[in-house]
PDB file of N, CA, C and O in Angstrom:
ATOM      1  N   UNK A   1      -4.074   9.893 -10.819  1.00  0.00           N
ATOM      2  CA  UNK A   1      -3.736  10.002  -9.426  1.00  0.00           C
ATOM      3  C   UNK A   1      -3.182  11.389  -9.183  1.00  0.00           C
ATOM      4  O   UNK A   1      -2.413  11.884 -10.007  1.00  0.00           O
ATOM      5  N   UNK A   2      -3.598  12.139  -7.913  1.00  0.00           N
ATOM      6  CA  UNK A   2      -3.096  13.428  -8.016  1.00  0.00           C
ATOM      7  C   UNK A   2      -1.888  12.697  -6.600  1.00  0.00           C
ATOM      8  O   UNK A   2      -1.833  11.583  -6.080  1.00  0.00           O
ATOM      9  N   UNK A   3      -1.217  13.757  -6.429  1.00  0.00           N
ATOM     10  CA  UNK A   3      -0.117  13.909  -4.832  1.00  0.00           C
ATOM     11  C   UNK A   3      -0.401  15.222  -4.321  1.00  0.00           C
ATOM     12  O   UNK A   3      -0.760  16.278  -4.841  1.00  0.00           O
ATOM     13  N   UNK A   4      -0.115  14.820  -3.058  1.00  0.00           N
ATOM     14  CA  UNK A   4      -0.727  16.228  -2.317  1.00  0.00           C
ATOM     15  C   UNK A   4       0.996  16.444  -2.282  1.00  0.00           C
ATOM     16  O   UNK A   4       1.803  15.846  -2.994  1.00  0.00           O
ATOM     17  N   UNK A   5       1.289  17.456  -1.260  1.00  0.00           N
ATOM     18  CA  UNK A   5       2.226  18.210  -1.231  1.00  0.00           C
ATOM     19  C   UNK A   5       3.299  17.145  -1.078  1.00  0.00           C
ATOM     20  O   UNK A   5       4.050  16.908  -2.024  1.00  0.00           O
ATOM     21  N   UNK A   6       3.429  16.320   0.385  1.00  0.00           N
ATOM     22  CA  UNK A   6       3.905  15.221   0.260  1.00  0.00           C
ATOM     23  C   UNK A   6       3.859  14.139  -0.641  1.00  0.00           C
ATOM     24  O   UNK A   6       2.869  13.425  -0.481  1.00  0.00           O
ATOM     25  N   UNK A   7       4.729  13.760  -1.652  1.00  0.00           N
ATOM     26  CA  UNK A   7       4.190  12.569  -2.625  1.00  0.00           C
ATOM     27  C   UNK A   7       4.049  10.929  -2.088  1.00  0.00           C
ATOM     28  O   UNK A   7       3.760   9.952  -2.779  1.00  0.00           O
ATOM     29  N   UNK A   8       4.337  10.976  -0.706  1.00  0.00           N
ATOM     30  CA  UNK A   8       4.206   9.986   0.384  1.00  0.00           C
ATOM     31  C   UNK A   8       2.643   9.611   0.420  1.00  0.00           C
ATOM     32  O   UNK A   8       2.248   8.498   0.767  1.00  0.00           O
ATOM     33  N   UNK A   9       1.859  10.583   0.052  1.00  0.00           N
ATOM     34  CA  UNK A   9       0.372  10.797   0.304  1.00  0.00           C
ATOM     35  C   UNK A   9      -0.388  10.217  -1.059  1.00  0.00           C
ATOM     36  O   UNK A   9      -1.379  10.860  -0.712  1.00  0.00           O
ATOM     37  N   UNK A  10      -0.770   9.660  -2.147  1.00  0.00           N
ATOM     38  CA  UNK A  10      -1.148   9.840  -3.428  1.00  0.00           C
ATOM     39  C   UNK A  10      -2.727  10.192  -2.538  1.00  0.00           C
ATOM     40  O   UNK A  10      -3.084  10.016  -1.373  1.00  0.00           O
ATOM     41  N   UNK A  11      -3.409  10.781  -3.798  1.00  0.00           N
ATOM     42  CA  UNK A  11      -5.030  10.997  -4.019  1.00  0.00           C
ATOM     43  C   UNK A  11      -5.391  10.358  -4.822  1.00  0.00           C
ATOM     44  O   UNK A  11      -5.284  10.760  -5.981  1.00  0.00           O
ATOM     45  N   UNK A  12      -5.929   9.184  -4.562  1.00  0.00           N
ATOM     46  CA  UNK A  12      -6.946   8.476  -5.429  1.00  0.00           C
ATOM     47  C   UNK A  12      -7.767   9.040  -5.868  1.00  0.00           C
ATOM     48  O   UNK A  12      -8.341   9.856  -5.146  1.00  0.00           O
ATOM     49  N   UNK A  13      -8.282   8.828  -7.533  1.00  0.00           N
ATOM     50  CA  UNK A  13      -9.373   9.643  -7.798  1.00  0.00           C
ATOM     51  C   UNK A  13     -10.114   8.987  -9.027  1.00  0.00           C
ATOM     52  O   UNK A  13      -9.357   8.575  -9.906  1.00  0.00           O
ATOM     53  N   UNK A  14     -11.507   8.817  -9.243  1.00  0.00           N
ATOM     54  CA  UNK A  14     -11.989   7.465  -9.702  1.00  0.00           C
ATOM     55  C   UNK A  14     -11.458   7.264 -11.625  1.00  0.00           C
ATOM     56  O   UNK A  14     -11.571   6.285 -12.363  1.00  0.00           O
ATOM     57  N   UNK A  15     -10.811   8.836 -11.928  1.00  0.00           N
ATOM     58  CA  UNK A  15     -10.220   8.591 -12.984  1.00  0.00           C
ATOM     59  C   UNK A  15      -8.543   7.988 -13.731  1.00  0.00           C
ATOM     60  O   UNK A  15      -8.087   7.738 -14.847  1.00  0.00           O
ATOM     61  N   UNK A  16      -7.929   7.973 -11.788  1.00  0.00           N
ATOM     62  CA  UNK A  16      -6.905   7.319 -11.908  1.00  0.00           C
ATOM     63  C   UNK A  16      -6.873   6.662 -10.194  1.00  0.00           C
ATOM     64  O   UNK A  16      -6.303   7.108  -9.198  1.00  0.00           O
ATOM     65  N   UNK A  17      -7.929   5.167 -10.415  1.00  0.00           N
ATOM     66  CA  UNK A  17      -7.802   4.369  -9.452  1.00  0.00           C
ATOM     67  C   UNK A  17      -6.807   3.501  -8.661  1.00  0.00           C
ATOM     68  O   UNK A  17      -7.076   2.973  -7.582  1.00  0.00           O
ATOM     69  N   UNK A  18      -5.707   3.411  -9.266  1.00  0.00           N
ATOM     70  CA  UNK A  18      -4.817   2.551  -8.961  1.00  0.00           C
ATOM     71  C   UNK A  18      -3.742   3.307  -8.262  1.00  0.00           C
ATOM     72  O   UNK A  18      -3.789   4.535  -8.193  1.00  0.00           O
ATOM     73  N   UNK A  19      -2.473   2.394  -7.580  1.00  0.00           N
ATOM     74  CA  UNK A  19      -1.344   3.079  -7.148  1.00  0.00           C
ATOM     75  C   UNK A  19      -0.222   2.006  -6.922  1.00  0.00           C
ATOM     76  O   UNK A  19      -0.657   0.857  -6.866  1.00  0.00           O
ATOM     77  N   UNK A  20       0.923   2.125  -6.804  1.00  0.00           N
ATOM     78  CA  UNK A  20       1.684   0.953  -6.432  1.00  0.00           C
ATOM     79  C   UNK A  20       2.861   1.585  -5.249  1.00  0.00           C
ATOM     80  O   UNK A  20       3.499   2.604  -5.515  1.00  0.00           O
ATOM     81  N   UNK A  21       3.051   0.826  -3.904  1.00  0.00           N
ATOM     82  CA  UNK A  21       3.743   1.018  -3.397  1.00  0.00           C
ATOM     83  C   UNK A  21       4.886   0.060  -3.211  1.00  0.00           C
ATOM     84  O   UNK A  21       4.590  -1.060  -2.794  1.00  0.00           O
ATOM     85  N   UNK A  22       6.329   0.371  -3.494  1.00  0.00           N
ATOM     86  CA  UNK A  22       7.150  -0.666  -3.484  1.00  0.00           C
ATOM     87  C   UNK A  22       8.317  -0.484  -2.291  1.00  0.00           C
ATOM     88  O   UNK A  22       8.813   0.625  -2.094  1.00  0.00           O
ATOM     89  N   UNK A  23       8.737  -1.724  -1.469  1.00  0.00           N
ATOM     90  CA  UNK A  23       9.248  -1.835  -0.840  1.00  0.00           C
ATOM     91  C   UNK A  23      10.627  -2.552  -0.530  1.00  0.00           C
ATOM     92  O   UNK A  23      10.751  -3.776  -0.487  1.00  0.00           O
ATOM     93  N   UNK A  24      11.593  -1.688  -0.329  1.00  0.00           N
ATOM     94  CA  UNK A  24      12.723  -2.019  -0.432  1.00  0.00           C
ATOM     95  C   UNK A  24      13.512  -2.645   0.653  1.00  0.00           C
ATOM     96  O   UNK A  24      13.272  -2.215   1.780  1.00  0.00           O
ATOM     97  N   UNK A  25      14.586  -3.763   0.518  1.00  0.00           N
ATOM     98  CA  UNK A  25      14.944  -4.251   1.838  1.00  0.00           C
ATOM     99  C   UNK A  25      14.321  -5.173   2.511  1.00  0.00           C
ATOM    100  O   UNK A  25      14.047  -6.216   1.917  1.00  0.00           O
ATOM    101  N   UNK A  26      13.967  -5.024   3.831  1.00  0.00           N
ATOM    102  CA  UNK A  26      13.310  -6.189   4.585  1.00  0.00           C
ATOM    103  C   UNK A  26      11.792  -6.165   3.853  1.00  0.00           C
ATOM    104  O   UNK A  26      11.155  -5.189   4.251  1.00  0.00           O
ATOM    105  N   UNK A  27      11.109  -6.925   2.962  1.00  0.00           N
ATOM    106  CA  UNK A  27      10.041  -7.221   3.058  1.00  0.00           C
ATOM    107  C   UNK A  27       8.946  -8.094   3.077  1.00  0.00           C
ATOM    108  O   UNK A  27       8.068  -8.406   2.272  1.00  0.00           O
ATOM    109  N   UNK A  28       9.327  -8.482   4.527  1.00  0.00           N
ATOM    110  CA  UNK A  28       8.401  -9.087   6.016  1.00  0.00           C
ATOM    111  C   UNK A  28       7.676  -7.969   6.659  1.00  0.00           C
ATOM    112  O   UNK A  28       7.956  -7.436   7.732  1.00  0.00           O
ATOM    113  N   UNK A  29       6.598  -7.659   5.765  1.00  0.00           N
ATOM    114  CA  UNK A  29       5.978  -6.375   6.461  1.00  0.00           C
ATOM    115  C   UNK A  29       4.708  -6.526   6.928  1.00  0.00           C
ATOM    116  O   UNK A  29       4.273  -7.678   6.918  1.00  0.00           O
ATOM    117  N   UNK A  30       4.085  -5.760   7.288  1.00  0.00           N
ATOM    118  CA  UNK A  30       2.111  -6.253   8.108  1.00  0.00           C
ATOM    119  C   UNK A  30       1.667  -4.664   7.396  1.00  0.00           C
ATOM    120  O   UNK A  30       1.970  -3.579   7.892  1.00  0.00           O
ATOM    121  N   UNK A  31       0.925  -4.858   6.193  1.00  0.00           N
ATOM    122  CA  UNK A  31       0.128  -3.526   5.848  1.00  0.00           C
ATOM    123  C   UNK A  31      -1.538  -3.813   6.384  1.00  0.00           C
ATOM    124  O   UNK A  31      -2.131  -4.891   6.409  1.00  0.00           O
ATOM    125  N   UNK A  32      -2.011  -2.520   6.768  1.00  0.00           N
ATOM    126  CA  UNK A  32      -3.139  -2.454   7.550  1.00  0.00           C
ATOM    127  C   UNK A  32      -3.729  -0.946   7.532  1.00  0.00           C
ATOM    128  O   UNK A  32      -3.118   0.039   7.946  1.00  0.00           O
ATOM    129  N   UNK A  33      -4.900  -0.948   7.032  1.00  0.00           N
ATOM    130  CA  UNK A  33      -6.014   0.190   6.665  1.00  0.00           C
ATOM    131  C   UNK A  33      -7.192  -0.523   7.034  1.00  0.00           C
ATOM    132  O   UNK A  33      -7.440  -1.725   7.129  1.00  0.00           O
ATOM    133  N   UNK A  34      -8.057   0.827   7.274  1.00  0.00           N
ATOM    134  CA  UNK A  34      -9.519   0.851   7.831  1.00  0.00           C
ATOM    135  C   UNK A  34     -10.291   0.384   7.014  1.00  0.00           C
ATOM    136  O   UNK A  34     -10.866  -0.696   7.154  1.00  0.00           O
ATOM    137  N   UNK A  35     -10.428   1.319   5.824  1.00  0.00           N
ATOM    138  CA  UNK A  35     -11.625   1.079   5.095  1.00  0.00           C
ATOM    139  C   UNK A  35     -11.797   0.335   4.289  1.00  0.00           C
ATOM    140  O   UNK A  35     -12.433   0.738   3.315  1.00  0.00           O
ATOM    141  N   UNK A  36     -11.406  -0.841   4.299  1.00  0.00           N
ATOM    142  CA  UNK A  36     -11.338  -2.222   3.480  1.00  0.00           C
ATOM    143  C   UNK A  36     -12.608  -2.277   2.365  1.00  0.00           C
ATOM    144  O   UNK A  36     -12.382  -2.920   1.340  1.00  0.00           O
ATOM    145  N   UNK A  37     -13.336  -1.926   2.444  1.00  0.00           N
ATOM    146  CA  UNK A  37     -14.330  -1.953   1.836  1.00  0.00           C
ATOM    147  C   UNK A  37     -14.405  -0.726   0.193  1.00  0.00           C
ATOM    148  O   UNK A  37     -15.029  -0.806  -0.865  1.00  0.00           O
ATOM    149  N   UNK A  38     -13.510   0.207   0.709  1.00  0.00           N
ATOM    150  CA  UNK A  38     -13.283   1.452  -0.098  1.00  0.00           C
ATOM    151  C   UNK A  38     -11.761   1.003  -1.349  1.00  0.00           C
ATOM    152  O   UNK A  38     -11.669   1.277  -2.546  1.00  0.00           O
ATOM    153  N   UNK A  39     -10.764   0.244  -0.436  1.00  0.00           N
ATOM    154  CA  UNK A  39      -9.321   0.082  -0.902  1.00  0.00           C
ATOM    155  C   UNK A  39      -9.104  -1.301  -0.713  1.00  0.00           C
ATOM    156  O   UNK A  39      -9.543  -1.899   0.269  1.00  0.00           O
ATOM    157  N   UNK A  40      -8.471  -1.813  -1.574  1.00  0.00           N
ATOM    158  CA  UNK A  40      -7.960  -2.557  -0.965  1.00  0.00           C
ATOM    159  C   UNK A  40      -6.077  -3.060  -1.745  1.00  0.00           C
ATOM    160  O   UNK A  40      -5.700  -3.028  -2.916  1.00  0.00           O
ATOM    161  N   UNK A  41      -5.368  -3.446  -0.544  1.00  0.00           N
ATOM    162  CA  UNK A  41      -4.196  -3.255  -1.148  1.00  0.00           C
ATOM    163  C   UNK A  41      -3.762  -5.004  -1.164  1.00  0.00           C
ATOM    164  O   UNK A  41      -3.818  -5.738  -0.178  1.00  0.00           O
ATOM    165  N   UNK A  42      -3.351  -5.390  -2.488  1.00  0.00           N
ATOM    166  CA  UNK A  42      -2.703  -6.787  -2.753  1.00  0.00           C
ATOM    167  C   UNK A  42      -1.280  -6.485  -3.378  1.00  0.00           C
ATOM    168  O   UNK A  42      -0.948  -5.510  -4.052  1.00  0.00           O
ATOM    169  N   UNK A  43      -0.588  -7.488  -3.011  1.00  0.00           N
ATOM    170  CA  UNK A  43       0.558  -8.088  -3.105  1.00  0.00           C
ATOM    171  C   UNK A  43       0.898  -8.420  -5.142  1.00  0.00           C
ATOM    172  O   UNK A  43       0.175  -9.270  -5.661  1.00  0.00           O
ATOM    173  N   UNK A  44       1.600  -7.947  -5.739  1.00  0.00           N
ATOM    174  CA  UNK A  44       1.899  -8.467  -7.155  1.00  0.00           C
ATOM    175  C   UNK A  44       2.956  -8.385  -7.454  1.00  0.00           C
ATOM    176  O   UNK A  44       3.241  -8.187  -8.635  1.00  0.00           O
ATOM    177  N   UNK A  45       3.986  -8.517  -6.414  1.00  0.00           N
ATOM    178  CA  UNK A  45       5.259  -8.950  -7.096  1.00  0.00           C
ATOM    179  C   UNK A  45       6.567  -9.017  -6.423  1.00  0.00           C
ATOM    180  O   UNK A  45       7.322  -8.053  -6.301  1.00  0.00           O
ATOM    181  N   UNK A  46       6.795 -10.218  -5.989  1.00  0.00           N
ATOM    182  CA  UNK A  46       7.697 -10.191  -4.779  1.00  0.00           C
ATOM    183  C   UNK A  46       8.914 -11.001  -4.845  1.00  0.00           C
ATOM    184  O   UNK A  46       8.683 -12.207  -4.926  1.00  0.00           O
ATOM    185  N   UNK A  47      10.506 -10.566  -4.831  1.00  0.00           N
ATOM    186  CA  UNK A  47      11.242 -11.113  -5.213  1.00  0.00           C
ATOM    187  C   UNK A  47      12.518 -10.954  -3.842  1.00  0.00           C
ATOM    188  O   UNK A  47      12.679  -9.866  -3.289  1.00  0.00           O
ATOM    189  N   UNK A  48      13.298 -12.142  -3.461  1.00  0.00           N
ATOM    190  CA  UNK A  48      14.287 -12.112  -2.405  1.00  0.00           C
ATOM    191  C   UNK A  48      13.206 -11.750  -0.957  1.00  0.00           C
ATOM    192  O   UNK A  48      12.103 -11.212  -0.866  1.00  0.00           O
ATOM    193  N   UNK A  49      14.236 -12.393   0.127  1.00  0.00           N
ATOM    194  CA  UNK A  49      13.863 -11.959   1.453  1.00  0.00           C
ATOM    195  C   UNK A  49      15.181 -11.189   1.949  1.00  0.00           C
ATOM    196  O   UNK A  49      16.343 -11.094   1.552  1.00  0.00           O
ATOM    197  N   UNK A  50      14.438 -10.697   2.992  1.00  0.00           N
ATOM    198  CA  UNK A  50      15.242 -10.352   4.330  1.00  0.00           C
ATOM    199  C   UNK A  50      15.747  -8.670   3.386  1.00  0.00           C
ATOM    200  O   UNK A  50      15.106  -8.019   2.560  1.00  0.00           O
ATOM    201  N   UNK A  51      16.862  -8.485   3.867  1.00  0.00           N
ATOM    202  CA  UNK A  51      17.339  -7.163   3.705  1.00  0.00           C
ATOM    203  C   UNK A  51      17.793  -6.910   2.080  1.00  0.00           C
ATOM    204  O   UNK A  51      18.042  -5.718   1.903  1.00  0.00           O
ATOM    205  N   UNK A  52      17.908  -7.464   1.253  1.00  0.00           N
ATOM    206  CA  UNK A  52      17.763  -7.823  -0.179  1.00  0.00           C
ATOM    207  C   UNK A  52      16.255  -7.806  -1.035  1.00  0.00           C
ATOM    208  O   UNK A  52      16.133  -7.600  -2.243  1.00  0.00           O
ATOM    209  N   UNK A  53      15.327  -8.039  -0.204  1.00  0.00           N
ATOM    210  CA  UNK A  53      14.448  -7.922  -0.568  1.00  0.00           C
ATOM    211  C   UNK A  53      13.081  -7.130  -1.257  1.00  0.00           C
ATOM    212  O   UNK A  53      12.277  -6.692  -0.434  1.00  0.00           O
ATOM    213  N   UNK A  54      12.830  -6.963  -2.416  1.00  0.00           N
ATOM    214  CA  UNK A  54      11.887  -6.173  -2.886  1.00  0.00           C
ATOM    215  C   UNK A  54      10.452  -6.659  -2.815  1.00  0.00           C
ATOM    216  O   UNK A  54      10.247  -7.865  -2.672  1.00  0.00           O
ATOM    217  N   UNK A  55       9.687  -6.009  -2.883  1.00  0.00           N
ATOM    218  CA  UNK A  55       8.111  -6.278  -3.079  1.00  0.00           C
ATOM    219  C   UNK A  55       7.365  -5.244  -3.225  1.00  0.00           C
ATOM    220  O   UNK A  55       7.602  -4.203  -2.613  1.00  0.00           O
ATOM    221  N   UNK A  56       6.333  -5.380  -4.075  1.00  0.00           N
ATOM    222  CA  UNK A  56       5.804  -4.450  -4.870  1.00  0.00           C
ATOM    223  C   UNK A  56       3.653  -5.016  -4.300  1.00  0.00           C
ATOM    224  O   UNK A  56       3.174  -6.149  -4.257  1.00  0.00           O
ATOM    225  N   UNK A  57       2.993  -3.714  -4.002  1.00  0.00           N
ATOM    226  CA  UNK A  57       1.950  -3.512  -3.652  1.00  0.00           C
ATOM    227  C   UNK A  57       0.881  -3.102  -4.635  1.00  0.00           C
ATOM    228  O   UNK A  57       1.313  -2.905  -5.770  1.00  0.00           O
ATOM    229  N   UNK A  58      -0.374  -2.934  -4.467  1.00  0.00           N
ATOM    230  CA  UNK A  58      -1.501  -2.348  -5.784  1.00  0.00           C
ATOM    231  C   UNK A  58      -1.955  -1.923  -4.877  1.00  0.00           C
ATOM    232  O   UNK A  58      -2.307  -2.629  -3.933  1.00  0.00           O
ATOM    233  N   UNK A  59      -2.095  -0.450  -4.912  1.00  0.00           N
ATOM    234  CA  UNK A  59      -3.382  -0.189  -4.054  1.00  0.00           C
ATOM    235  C   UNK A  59      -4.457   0.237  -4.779  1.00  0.00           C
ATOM    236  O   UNK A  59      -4.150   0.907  -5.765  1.00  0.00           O
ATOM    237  N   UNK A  60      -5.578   0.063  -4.605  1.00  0.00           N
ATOM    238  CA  UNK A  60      -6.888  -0.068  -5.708  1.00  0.00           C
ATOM    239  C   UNK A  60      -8.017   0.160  -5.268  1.00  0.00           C
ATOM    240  O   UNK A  60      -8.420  -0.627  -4.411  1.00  0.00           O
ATOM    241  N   UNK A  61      -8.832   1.177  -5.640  1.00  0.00           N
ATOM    242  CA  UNK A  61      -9.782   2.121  -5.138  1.00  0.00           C
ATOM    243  C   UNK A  61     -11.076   1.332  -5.478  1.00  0.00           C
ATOM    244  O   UNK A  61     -11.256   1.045  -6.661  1.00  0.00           O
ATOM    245  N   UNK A  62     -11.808   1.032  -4.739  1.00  0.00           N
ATOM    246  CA  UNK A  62     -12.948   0.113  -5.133  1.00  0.00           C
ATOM    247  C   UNK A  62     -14.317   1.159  -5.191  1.00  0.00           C
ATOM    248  O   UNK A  62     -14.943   1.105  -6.250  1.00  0.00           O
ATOM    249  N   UNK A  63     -14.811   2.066  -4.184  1.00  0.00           N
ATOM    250  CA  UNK A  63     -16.031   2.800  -4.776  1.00  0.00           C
ATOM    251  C   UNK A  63     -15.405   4.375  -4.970  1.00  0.00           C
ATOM    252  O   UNK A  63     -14.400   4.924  -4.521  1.00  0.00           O
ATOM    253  N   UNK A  64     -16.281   4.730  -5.683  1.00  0.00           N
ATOM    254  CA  UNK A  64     -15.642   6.308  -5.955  1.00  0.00           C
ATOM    255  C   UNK A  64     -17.082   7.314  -5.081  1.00  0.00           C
ATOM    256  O   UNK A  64     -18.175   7.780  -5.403  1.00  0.00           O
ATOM    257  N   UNK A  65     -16.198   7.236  -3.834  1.00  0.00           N
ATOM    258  CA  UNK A  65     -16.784   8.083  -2.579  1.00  0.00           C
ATOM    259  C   UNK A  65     -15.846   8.898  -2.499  1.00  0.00           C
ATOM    260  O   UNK A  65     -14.808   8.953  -3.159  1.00  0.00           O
ATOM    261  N   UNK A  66     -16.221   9.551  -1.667  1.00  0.00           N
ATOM    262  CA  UNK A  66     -14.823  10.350  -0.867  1.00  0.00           C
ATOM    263  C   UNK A  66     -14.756  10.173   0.509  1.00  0.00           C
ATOM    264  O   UNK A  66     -15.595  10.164   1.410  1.00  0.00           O
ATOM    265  N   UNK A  67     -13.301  10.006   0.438  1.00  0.00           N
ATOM    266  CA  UNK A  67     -12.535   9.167   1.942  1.00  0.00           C
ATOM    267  C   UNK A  67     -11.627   9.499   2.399  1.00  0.00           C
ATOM    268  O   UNK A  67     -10.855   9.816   1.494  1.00  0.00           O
ATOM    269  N   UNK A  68     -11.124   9.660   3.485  1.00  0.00           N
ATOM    270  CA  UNK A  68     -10.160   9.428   4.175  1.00  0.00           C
ATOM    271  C   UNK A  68      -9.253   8.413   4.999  1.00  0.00           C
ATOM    272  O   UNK A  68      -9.372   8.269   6.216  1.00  0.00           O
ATOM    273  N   UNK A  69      -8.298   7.698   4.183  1.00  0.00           N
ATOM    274  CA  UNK A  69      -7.622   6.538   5.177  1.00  0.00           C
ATOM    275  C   UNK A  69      -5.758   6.713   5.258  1.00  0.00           C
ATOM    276  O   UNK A  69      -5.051   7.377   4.499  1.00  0.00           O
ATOM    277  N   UNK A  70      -5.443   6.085   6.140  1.00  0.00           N
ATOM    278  CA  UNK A  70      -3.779   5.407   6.307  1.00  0.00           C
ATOM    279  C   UNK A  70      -3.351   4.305   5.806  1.00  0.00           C
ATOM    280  O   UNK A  70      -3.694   3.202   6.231  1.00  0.00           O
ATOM    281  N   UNK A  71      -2.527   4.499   4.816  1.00  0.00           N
ATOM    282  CA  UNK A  71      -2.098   2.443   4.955  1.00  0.00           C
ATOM    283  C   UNK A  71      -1.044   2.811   5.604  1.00  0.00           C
ATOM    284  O   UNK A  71      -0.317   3.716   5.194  1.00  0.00           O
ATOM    285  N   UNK A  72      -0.792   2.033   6.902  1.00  0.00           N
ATOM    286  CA  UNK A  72       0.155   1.365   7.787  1.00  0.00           C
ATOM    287  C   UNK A  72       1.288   0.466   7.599  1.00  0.00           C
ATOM    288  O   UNK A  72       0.998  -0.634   8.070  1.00  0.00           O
ATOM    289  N   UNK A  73       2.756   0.494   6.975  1.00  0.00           N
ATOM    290  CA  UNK A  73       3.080  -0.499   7.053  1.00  0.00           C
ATOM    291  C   UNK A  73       3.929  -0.141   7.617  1.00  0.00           C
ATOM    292  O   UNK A  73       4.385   0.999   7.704  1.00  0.00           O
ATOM    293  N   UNK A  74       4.447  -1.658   8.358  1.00  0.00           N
ATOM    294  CA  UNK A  74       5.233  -2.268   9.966  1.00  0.00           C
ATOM    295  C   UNK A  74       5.855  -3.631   9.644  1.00  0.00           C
ATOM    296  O   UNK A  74       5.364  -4.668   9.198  1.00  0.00           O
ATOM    297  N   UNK A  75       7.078  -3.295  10.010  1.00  0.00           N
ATOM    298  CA  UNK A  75       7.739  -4.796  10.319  1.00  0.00           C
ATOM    299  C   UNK A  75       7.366  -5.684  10.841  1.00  0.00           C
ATOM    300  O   UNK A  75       6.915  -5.390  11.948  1.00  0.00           O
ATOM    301  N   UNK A  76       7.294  -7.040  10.528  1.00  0.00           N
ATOM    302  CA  UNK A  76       6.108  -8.244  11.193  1.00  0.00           C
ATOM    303  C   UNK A  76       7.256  -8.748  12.412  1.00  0.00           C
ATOM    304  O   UNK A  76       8.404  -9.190  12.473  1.00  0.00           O
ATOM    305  N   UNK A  77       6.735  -8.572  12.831  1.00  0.00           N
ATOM    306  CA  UNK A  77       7.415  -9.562  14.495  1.00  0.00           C
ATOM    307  C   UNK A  77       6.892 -10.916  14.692  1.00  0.00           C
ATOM    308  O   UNK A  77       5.718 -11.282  14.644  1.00  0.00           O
ATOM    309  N   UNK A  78       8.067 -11.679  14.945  1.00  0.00           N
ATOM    310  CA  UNK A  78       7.362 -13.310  14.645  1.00  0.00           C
ATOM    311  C   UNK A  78       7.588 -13.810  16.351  1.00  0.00           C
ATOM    312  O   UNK A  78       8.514 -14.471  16.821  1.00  0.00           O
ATOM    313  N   UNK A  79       6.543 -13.304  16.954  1.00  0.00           N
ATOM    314  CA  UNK A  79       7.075 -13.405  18.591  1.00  0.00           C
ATOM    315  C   UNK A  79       5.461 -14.239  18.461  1.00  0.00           C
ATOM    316  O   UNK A  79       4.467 -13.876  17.834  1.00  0.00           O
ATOM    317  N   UNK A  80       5.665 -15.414  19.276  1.00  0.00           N
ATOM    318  CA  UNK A  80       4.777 -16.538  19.296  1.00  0.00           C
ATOM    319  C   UNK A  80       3.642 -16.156  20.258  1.00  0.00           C
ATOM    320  O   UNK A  80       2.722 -16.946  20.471  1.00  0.00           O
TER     321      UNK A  80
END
């Protein structure tokens, strides 16, 4: 995996496909990217709720194209 200047950013690259993003505190979150077909990000490891809470992400490069995407993550709002 390379990092661009920001290490907020990783570069996937088909010789180091993988990545993990972990989340601290509230995590009740909504992650959301475009190219579903290119990435896709699952859930592997999630312990406590609410503001105590950790959880841990995979993000995982499925064809070795070259791409451009965002993963999005947002606090889930439970408004009916």
């Amino acid at each position: 995996m390379e990092l661009e200047k920001n290490s907020m950013q990783p570069n996937l690259i088909p010789g180091s496909n993988r990545s993990t993003i972990t989340i601290l505190g509230n995590t009740d979150v909504k992650i959301q990217w475009h190219h579903r077909d290119f990435i896709t990000v699952s859930p592997i490891h999630k312990e406590n709720f609410g503001i105590q809470g950790l959880a841990k992400y995979e993000v995982k490069l499925l064809k070795a194209k070259s791409f451009q995407d965002k993963t999005i993550i947002t606090l889930s709002t439970n408004v009916p």
